[in-house]
C-alpha positions in Angstrom: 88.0 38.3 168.0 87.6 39.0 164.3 84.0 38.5 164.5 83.2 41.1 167.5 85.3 43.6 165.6 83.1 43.5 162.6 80.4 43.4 164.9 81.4 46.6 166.5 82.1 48.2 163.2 79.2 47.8 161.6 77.3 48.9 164.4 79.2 52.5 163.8 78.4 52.0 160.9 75.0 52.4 161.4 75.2 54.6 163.5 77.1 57.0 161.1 74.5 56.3 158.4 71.3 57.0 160.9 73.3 60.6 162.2 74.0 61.7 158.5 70.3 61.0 156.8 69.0 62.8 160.5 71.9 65.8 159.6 71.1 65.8 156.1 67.6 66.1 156.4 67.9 68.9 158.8 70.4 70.5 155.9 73.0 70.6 158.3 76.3 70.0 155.3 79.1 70.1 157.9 77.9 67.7 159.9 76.5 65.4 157.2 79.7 65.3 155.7 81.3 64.3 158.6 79.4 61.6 159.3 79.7 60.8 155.8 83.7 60.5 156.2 82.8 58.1 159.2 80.4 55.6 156.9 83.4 55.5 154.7 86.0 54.8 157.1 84.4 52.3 159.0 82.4 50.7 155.9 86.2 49.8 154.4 86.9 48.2 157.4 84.0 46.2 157.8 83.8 45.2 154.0 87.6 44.4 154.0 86.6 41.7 156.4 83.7 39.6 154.9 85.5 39.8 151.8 88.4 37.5 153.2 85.9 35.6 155.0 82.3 35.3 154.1 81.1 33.8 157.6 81.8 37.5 159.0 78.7 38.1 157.1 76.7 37.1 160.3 77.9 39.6 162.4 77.8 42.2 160.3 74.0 41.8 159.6 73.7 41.5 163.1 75.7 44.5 163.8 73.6 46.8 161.5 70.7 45.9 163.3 71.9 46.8 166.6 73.6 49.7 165.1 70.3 51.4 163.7 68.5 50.1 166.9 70.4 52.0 169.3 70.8 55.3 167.0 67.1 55.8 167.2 66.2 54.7 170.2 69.4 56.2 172.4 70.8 59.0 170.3 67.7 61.3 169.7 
C-alpha cells in the first residue's frame, strides 16, 4: 500500500512542479505560489517515506515520470 501511495504522491508531485514552472513562466505569482505550497506539501510526504525505507525509491522515480508525462501531455 505504502508503495502506491508514494507512487501517487510523487506523481502530484510532478504535476505541481510542471503547473508552477508553466505559471511562473507566464508570470502568473498567485498561482505559482500555489502550486509551489503543493510541491511542498506533497514533496514532505513523499520524502518522509524513502527515508524510512529506501526501496520506496522505485516508485517514486517511477512516479515522477508518469507525473511529468501526464502534465504535459493531458493538462495543456
Amino acid at each position: 500500500m505504502m508503495y502506491l501511495l508514494v507512487f501517487l504522491g510523487m506523481v502530484i508531485v510532478d504535476i505541481c512542479y510542471t503547473e508552477y514552472v508553466k505559471a511562473t513562466a507566464d508570470r502568473q505569482d498567485l498561482r505559482a505560489s500555489s502550486w509551489a505550497a503543493g510541491i511542498i506539501l506533497s514533496t514532505g510526504f513523499v520524502t518522509t517515506s524513502y527515508v524510512a525505507n529506501p526501496w520506496l525509491l522505485i516508485p517514486a522515480a517511477l512516479g515522477a515520470f508518469f507525473g511529468t508525462w501526464i502534465s504535459i501531455n493531458f493538462l495543456k
